[in-house]
Every structure is written in C-alpha cells, then in structure tokens.
C-alpha positions as a Markdown table, in Angstrom:
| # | Residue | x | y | z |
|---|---|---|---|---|
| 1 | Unk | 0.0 | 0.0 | 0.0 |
| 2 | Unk | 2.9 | 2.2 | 0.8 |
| 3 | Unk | 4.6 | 1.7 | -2.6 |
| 4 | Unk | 1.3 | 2.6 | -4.5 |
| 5 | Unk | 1.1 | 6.3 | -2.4 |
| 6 | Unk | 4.7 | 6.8 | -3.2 |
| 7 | Unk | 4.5 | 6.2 | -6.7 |
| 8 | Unk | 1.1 | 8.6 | -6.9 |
| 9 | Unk | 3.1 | 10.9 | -5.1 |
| 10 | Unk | 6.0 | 10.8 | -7.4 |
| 11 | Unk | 3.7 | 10.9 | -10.5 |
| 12 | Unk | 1.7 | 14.3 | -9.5 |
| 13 | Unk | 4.8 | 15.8 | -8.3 |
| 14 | Unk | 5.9 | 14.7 | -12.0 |
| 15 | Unk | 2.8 | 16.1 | -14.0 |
| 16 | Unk | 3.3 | 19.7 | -12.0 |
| 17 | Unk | 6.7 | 19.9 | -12.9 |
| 18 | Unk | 5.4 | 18.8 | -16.3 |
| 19 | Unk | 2.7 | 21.7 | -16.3 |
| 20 | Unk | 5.3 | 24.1 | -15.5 |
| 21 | Unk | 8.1 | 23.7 | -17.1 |
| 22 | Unk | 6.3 | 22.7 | -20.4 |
| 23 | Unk | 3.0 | 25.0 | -19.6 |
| 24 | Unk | 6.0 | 28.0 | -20.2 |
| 25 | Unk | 7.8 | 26.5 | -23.0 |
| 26 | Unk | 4.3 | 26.1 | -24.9 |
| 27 | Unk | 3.1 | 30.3 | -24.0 |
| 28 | Unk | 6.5 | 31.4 | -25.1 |
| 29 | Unk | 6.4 | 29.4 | -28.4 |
| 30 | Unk | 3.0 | 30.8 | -28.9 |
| 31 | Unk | 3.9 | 34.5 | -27.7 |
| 32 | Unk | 7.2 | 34.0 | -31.1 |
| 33 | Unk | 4.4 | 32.7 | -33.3 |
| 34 | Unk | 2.4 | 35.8 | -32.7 |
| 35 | Unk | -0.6 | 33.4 | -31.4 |
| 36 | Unk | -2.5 | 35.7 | -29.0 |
| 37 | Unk | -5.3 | 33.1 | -29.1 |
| 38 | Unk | -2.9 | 30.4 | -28.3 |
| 39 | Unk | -2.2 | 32.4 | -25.2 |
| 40 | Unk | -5.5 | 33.4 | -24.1 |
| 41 | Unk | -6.5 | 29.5 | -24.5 |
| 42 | Unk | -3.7 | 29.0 | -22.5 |
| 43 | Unk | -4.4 | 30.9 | -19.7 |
| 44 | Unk | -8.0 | 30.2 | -19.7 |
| 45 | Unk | -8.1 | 26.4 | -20.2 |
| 46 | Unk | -4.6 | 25.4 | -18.6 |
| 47 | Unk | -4.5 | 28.1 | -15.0 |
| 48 | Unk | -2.7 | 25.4 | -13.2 |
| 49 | Unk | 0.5 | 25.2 | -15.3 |
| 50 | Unk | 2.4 | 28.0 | -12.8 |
| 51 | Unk | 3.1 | 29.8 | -16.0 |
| 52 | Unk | 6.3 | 32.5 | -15.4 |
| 53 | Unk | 4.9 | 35.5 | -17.2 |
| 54 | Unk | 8.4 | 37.0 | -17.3 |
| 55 | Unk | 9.2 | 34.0 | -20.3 |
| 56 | Unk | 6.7 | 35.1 | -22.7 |
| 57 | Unk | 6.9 | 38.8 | -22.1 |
| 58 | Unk | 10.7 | 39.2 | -22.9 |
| 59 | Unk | 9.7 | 36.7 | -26.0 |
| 60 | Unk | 7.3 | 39.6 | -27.2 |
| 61 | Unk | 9.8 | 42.1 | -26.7 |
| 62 | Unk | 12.4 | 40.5 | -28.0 |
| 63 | Unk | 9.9 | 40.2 | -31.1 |
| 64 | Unk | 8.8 | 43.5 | -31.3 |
| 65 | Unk | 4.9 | 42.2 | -30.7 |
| 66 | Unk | 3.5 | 45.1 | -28.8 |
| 67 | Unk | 0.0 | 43.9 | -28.9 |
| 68 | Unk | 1.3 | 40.5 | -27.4 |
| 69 | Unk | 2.9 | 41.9 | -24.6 |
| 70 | Unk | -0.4 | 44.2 | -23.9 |
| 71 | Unk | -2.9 | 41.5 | -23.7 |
| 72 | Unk | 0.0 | 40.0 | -21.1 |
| 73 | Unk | -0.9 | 43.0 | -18.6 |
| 74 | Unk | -4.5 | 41.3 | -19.1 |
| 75 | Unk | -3.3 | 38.3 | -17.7 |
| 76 | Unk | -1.1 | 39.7 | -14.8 |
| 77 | Unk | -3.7 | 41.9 | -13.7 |
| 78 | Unk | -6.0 | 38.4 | -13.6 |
| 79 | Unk | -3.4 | 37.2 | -11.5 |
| 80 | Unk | -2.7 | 39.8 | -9.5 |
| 81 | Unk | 1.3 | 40.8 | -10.4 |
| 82 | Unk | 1.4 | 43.9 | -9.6 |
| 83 | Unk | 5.1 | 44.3 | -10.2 |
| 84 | Unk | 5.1 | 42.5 | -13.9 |
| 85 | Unk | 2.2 | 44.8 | -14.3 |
| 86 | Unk | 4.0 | 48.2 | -13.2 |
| 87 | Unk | 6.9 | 46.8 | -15.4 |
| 88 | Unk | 4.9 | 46.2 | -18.6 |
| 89 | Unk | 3.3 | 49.4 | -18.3 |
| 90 | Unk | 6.2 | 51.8 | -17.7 |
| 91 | Unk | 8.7 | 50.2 | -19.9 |
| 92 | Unk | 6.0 | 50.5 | -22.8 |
| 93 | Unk | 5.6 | 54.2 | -22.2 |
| 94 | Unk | 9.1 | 55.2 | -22.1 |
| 95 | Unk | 10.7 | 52.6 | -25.2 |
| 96 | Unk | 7.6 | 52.8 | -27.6 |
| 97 | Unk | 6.5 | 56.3 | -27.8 |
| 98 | Unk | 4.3 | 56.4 | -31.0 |
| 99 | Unk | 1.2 | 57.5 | -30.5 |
| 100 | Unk | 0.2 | 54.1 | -31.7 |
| 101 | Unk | 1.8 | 51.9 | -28.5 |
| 102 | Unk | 0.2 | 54.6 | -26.4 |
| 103 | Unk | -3.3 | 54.2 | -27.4 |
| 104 | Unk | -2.8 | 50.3 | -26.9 |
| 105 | Unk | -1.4 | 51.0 | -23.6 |
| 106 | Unk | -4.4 | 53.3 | -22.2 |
| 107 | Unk | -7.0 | 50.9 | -23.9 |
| 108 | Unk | -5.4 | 47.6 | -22.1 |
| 109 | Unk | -5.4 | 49.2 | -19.1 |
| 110 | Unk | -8.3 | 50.8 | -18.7 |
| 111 | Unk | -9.6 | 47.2 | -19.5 |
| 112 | Unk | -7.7 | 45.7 | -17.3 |
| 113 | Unk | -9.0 | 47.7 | -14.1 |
| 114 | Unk | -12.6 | 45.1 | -15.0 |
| 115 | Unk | -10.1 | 42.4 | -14.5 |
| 116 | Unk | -8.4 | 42.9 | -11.5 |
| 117 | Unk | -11.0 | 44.0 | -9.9 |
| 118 | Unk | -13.1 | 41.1 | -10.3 |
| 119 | Unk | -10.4 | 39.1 | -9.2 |
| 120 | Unk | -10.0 | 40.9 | -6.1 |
| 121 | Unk | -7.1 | 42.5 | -6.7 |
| 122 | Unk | -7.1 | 46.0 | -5.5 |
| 123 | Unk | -3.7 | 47.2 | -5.9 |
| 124 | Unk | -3.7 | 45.9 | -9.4 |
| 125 | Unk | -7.1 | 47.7 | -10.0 |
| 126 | Unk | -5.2 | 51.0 | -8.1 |
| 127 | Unk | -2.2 | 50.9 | -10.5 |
| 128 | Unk | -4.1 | 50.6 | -13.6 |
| 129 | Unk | -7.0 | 53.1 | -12.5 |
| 130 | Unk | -3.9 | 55.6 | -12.1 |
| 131 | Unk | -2.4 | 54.9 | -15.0 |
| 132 | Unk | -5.2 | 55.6 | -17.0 |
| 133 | Unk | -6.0 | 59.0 | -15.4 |
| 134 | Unk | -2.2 | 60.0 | -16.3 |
| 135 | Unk | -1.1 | 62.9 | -18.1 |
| 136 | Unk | 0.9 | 61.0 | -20.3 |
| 137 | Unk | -1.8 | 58.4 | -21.3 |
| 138 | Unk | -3.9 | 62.1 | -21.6 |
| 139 | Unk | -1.6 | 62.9 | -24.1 |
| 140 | Unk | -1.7 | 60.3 | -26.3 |
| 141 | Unk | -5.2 | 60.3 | -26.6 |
| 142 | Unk | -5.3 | 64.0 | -27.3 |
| 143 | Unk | -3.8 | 63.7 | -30.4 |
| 144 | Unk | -5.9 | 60.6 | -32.0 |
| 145 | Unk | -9.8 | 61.1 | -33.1 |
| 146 | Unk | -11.9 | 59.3 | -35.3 |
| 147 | Unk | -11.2 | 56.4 | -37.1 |
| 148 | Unk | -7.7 | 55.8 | -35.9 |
| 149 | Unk | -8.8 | 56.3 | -32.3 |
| 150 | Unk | -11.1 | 53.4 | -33.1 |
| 151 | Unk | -9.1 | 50.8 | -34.9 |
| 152 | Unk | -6.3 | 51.2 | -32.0 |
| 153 | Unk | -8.7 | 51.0 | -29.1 |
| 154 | Unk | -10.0 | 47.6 | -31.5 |
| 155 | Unk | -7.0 | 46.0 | -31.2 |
| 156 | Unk | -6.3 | 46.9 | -28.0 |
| 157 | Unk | -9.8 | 44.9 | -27.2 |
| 158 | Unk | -8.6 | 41.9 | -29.6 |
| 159 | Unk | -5.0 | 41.7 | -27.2 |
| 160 | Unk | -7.3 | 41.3 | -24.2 |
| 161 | Unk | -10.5 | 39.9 | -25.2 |
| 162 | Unk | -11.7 | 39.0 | -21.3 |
| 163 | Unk | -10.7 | 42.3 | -20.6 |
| 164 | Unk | -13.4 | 45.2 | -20.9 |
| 165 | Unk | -14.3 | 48.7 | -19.7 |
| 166 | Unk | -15.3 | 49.1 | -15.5 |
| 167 | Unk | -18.8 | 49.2 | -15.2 |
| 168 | Unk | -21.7 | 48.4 | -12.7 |
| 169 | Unk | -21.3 | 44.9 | -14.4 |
| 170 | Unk | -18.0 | 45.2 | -12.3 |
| 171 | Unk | -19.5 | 46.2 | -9.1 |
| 172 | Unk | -21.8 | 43.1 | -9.2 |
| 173 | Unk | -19.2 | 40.4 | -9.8 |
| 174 | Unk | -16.8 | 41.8 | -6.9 |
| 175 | Unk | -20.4 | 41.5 | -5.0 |
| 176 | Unk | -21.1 | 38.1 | -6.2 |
| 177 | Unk | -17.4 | 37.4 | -4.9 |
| 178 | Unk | -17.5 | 39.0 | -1.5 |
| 179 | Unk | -14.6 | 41.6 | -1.9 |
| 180 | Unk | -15.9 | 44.1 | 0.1 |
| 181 | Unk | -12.8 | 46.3 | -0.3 |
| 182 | Unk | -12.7 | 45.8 | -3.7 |
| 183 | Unk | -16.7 | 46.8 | -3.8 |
| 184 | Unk | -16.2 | 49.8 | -1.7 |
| 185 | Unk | -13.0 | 51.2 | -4.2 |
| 186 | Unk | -15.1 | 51.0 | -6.8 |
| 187 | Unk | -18.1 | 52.2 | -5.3 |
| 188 | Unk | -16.0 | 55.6 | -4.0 |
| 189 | Unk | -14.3 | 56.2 | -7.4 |
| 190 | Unk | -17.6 | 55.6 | -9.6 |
| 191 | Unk | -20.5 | 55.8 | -7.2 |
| 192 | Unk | -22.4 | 58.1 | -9.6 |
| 193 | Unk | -21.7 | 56.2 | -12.6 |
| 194 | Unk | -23.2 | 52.9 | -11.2 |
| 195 | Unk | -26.2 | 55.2 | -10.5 |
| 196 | Unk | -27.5 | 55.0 | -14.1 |
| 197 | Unk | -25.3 | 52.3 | -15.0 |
| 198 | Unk | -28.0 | 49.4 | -16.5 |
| 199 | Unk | -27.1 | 46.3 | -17.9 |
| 200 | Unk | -29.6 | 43.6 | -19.6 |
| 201 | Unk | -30.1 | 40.8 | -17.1 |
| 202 | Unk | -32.0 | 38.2 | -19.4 |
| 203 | Unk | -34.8 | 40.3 | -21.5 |
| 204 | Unk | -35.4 | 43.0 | -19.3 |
| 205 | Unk | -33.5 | 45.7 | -18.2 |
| 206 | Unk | -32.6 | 45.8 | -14.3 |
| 207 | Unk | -31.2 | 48.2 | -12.2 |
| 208 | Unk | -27.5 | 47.6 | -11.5 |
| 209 | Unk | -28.2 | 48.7 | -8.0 |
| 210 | Unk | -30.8 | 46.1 | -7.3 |
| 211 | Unk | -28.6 | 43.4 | -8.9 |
| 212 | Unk | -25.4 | 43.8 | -7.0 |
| 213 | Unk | -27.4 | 44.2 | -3.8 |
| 214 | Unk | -29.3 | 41.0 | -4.5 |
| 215 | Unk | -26.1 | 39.1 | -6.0 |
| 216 | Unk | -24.3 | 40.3 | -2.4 |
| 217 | Unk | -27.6 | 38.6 | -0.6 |
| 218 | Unk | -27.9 | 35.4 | -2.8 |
| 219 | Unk | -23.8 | 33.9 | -2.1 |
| 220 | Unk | -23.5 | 34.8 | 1.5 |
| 221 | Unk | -21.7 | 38.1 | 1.5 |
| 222 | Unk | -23.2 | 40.3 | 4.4 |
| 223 | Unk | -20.6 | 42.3 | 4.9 |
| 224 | Unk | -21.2 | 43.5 | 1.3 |
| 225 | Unk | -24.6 | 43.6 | 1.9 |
| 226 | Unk | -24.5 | 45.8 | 4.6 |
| 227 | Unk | -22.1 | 48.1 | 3.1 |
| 228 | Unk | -24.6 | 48.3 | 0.5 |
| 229 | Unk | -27.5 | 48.5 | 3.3 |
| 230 | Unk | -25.7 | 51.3 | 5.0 |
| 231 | Unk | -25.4 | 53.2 | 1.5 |
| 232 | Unk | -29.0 | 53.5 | 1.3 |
| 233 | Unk | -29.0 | 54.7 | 4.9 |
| 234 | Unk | -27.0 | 57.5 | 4.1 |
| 235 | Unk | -28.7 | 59.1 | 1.5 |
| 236 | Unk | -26.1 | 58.6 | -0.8 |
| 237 | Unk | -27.1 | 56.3 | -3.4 |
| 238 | Unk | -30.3 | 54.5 | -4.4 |
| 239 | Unk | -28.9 | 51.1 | -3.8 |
| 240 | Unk | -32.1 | 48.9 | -3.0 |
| 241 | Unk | -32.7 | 45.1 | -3.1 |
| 242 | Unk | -35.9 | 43.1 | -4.2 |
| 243 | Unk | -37.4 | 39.7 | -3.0 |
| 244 | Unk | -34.9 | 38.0 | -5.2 |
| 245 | Unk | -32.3 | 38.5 | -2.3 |
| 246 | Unk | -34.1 | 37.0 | 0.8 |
| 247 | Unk | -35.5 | 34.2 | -2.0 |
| 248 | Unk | -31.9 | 34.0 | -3.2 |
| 249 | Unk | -30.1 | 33.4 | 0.3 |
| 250 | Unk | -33.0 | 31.4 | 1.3 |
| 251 | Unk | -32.3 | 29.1 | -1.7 |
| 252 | Unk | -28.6 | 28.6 | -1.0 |
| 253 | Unk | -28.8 | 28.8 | 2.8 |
| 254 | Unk | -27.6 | 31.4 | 4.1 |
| 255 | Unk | -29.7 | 31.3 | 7.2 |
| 256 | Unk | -27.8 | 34.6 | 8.7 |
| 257 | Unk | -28.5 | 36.4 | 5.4 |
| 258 | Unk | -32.0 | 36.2 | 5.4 |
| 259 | Unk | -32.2 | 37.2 | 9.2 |
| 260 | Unk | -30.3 | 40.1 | 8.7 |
| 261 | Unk | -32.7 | 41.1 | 5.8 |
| 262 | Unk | -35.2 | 40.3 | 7.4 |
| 263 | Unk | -34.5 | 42.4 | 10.5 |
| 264 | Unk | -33.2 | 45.6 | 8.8 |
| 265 | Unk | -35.0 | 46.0 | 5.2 |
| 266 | Unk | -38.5 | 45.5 | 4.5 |
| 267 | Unk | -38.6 | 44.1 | 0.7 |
| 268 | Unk | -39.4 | 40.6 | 2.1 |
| 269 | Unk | -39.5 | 37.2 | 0.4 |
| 270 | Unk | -42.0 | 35.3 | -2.1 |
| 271 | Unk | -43.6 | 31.5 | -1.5 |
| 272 | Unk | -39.7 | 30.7 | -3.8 |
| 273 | Unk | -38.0 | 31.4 | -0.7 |
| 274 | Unk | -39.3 | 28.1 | 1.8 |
| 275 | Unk | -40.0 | 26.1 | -1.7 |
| 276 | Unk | -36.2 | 26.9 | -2.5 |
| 277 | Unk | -34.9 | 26.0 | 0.9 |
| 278 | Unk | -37.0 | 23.1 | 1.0 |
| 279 | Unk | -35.4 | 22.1 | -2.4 |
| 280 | Unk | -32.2 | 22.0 | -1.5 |
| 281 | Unk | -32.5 | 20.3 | 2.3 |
| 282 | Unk | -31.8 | 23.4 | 4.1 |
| 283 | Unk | -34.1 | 22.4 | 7.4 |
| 284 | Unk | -33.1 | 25.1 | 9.5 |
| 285 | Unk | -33.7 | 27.7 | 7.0 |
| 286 | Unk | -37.3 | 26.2 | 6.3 |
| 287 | Unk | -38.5 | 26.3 | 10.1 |
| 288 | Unk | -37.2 | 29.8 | 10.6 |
| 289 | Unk | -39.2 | 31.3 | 7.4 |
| 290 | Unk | -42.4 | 28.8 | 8.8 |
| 291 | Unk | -42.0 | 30.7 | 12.4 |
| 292 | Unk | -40.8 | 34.2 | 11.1 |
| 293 | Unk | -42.6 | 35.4 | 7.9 |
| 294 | Unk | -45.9 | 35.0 | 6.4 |
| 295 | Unk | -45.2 | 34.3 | 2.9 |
| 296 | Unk | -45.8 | 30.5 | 3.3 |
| 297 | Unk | -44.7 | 28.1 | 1.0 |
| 298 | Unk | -46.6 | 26.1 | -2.2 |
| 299 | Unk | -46.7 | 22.1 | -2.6 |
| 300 | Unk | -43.0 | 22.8 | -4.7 |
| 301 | Unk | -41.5 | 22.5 | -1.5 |
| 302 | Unk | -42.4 | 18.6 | -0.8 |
| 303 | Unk | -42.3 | 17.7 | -4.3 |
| 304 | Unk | -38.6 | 19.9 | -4.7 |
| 305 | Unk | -37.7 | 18.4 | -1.6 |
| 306 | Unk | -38.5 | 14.7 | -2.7 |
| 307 | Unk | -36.7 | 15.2 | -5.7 |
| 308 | Unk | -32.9 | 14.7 | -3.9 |
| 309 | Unk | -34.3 | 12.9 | -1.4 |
| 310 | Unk | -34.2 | 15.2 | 1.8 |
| 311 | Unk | -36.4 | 12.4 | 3.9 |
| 312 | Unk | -36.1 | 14.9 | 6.5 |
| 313 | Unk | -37.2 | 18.2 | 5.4 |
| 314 | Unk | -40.6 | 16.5 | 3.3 |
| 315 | Unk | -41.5 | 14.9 | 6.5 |
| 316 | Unk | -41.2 | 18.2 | 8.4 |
| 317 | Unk | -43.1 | 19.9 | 6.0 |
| 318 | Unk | -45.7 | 16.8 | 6.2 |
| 319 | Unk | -46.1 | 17.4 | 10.1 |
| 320 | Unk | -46.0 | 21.2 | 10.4 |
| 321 | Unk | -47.4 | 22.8 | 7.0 |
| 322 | Unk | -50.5 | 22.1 | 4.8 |
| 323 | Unk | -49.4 | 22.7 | 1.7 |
| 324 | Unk | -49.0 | 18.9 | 0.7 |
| 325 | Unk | -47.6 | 17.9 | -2.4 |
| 326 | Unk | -48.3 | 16.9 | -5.6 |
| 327 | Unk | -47.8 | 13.3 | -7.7 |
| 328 | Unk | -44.6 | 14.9 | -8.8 |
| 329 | Unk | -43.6 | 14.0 | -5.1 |
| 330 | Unk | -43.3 | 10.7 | -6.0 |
| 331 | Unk | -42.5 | 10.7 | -9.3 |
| 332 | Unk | -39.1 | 13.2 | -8.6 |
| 333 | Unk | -37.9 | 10.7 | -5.7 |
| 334 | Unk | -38.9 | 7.4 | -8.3 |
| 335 | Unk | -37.2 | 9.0 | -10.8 |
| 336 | Unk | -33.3 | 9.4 | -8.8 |
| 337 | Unk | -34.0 | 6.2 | -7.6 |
| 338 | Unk | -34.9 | 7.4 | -3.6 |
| 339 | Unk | -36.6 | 4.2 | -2.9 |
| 340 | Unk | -37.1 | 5.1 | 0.8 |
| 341 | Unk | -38.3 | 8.1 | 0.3 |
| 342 | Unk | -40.9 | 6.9 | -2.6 |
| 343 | Unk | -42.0 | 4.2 | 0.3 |
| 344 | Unk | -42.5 | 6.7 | 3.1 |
| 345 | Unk | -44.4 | 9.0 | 0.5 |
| 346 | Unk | -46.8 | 6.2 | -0.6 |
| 347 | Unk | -47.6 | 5.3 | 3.5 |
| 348 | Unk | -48.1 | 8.8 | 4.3 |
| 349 | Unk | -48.7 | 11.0 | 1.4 |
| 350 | Unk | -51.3 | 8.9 | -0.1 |
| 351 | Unk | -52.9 | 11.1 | -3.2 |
| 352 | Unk | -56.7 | 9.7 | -3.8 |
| 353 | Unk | -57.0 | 11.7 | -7.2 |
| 354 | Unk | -54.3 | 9.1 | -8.4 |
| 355 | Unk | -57.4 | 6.8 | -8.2 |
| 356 | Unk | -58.6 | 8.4 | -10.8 |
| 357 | Unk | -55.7 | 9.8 | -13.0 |
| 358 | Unk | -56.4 | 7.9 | -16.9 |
| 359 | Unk | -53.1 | 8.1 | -16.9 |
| 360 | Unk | -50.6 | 6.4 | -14.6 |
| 361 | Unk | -47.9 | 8.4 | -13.4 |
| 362 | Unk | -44.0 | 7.1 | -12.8 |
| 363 | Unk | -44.9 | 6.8 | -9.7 |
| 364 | Unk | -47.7 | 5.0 | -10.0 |
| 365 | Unk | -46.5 | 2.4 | -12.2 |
| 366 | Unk | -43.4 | 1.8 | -10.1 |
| 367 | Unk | -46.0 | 0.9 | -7.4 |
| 368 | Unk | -48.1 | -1.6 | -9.0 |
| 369 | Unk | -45.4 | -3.0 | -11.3 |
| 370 | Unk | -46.2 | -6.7 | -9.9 |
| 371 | Unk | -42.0 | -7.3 | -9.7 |
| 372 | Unk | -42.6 | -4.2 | -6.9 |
| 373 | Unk | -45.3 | -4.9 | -5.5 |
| 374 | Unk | -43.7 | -6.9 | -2.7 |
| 375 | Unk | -41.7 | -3.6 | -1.4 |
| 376 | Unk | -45.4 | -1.7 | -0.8 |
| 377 | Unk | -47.3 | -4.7 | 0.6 |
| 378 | Unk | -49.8 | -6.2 | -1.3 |
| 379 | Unk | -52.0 | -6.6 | 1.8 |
| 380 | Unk | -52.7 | -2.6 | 1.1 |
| 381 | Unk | -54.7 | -3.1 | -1.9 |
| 382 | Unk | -53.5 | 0.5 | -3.0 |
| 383 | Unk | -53.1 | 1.5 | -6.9 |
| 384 | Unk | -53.5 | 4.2 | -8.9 |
C-alpha cells in the first residue's frame, strides 16, 4: 500500500513539474508565433501550469509584438502581479512612444482595471485606474480622433478579449465574490456612474443597484450587503434590493442572510424562498421562514424536496405545513431512484385523485409494477 502512495506521489509531483516547465515553453512558443489566441486559451483552459509570465513577455519584446505583450498585462492583472504589471506598463511608455503603442497601452489598461477587480485585486485595479487617469496616457489620446482612435482601441480589445471597460457589471461580480474592499473602491471612485449604469439581465433591463445588492444577498456576503444596506442609509445612493435576495439566500442557505434582511429591510421574500430552501434540504432555514414570515410556502417545496431525497425536510413539511404535495412528489424521488423516500411517500402522502388519474404516473407504475409490488405490501390493496 505504501509503494502505490509513493508512486502517486512521485507521479503528480511529475505532472506539476510537467505543467510548469512545459505549460512555459508552450506560452513562449506561442507569444514568437504571434498566437495571441494560443495564449489566451492558454491561460484560460490550462491556469494550473504556474506559467512565469516574465518568459513570454521578454519573447514579445524580443519580437517586437507590442500587442502581445499588452494582452500579457490582461493576464497579470487576472493574476494579480502587480510588479510584472508596473513593469509592462512603464517600460511600454518610455521605449515605444508612437502615438500608436500609447493608445494600446491606455486601452489595455483601462480594460484591465474590470479584470483585476473582479479578481479581487485592488492594488492591481489602483495601479491601472492611475495609469489611466495620467497625463501621459492624456496625451496620447489628445492627439488621436476618429477612425484611428477606433481601430487602436479595437485591437487593444482583440490583445485582451476577457478584458473590458469598468462598469456596474463590475460592481456586481466583486459582490457576487464578497470583496468588500474591492466593492467599496469601486463604489467611492464611480459611485455616480453605477447610479444610471444598466445592464440587460436576461430580457429586461434591471437596475445595477438592485442586482449587485441581491447578488451580495444570494452567495453569502453580508458584509457587502450591509455596506450596500448602510449606503441606502445615508442618502447617498439609491442602492435597494428586491425579494430576489431573501429568495436567493434562502435558496442557497444562508440562514444569517435572510435574518439580517429580514430584520433591517423591508422588501421581504416570495412563496420561492421556503419552496427553495426546501429544495435543496436546508431544514433550518425552512422552520425559521415557517415561524418568522408569512409568505408560506406552495406544494413545490415537498415535491422539490423529494426530488434529492431530503427524507427529512418533506417529513417536516408533512407534520408542520399544509401545503401537501403533488404526484410529482413521487415521481421526482422514483425517478433518482430514492426508494425510501418513494416508500414513506406512498404510507403517508397517499394522493386519492391518483385513483382516478387515466393516466398512470411514474410513480404509479413503479408501485403496481407486480416485480414491486412486494416492497409496498400487497396486503394494502392501493393502486392508482
């Protein structure tokens, strides 16, 4: 037994060297082939292979491939190297002083404050955001208008293509994250920006404010939340949530969430936020919505809960609500094969419209199937 660990040992510690020795070799031969796809793949489908960032950089410059060694501040800004950043950035501006290498300079890095940002690097997002706001960067794009202007800041999008501008679509994924400094940077630099800043969120058009609030709700960060919260207090921002963010906590959880929302706003929950809980087994989060809000629950709370098989939570919700269930109950837990959960269901939630259904459902066939019969009891004289 001993042997076999030691030789899985030696084999991963084989396959990391592998990944990082040959994950650099393979960037740098695609940084001299002017592949900037190659990399991008790289970086996106391959983020274990340790890649040294300093390899394919001095390739581009040894090259001459500007736009290579742009969409590389991209990646070091994903990654949070400040320093290989800083060093990009400032050896650019002072060897390559066309107005052209400018241009792709201010466009990366404006793009790249999104990046870092949502990666929860805040001295990266710093750096850039000052960059940006230079006089020197200023002066480049003083003299370039028009069509030029354009076709640079293209390319400078085709060097980074993750990368893009900061927007309230940035705010929201450092929310969905939890990095509250990160949230509250951004928040101070472009507060009043994010106040009319909409994006589409499926086919209708949502206030960013709402979203990020909700997002902050729904994956357990309060203390973005009550950042946020505290905003409102203020008077300095519109920042609001909706029903989504008690249903969304509820959903995934987050039992302290929805008590804090519940305590200090006043936009409530739906029926989704017990029938969600139920869903996904959260017990605890079930019987405090049953004993602290109103909003009740619909029979998609058995028959969600059924479906994983949470035994537990359906026969809660059998002894202490009213709702029922449907004959999806059954047919959920019959079809992913929850056979004591379909048993306890057929003893105890009994559905006498099945009597009369024309057509049997899954459960209902599993139940009178004669090869089954033996596992409900024939004695019972029950079908559907």
């Amino acid at each position: 037994m001993r042997t076999t660990v030691d030789s899985w040992n030696r084999e991963e510690k084989l396959n990391e060297a592998i990944r990082s020795v040959g994950g650099n070799l393979t960037m740098s031969a695609a940084v001299l082939s002017h592949r900037s796809d190659i990399v991008w793949w790289l970086h996106r489908h391959i983020p274990d292979a340790n890649y040294d960032l300093d390899t394919p950089l001095r390739s581009a410059l040894i090259t001459g491939d500007m736009v290579m060694a742009e969409s590389l501040v991209s990646i070091a800004a994903q990654r949070g190297h400040l320093e290989i950043v800083r060093w990009i950035v400032e050896w650019t501006l002072q060897n390559h002083r066309t107005i052209d290498h400018g241009i792709l300079v201010l466009t990366v890095v404006t793009r790249s404050i999104h990046t870092a940002a949502i990666h929860g690097h805040l001295e990266v997002a710093k750096y850039l955001r000052a960059t940006a706001s230079s006089s020197v960067c200023d002066g480049y794009t003083a003299h370039f208008t028009g069509d030029n202007l354009e076709r640079l800041q293209r390319v400078g999008v085709e060097a980074s293509p993750e990368a893009q501008r900061v927007s309230g679509k940035t705010l929201v994924l450092a929310a969905k994250k939890g990095f509250i400094d990160v949230v509250q940077w951004l928040y101070t630099e472009d507060g009043e920006d994010f106040q009319t800043d909409l994006f589409n969120a499926g086919q209708h058009r949502i206030p960013l404010d709402t979203i990020a609030m909700d997002t902050a709700a729904k994956y357990d960060h309060l203390d973005v939340l009550k950042y946020f919260h505290e905003l409102q207090l203020s008077g300095e921002t519109r920042l609001q949530c909706t029903e989504n963010a008690m249903d969304g906590a509820a959903q995934n959880g987050h039992l302290s969430v929805v008590q804090y929302l519940h305590h200090n706003r006043a936009e409530g929950c739906t029926t989704a936020a017990m029938d969600q809980a139920a869903a996904h087994g959260y017990l605890d989060v079930v019987k405090w919505l049953h004993q602290y809000r109103t909003e009740d629950c619909t029979r998609a709370a058995m028959d969600g809960a059924a479906l994983p098989g949470h035994l537990e939570v359906v026969q809660w919700l059998h002894e202490n609500r009213a709702e029922g269930c449907s004959t999806r109950a059954m047919d959920n837990a019959a079809t992913t094969g929850h056979l004591d959960m379909v048993k306890w269901l057929h003893l105890n939630r009994y559905v006498p419209k099945m009597r009369r259904s024309t057509r049997p459902s899954a459960c209902c066939q599993m139940a009178t199937c004669p090869s089954n019969r033996r596992l409900y009891g024939t004695s019972h004289g029950r079908s559907c």
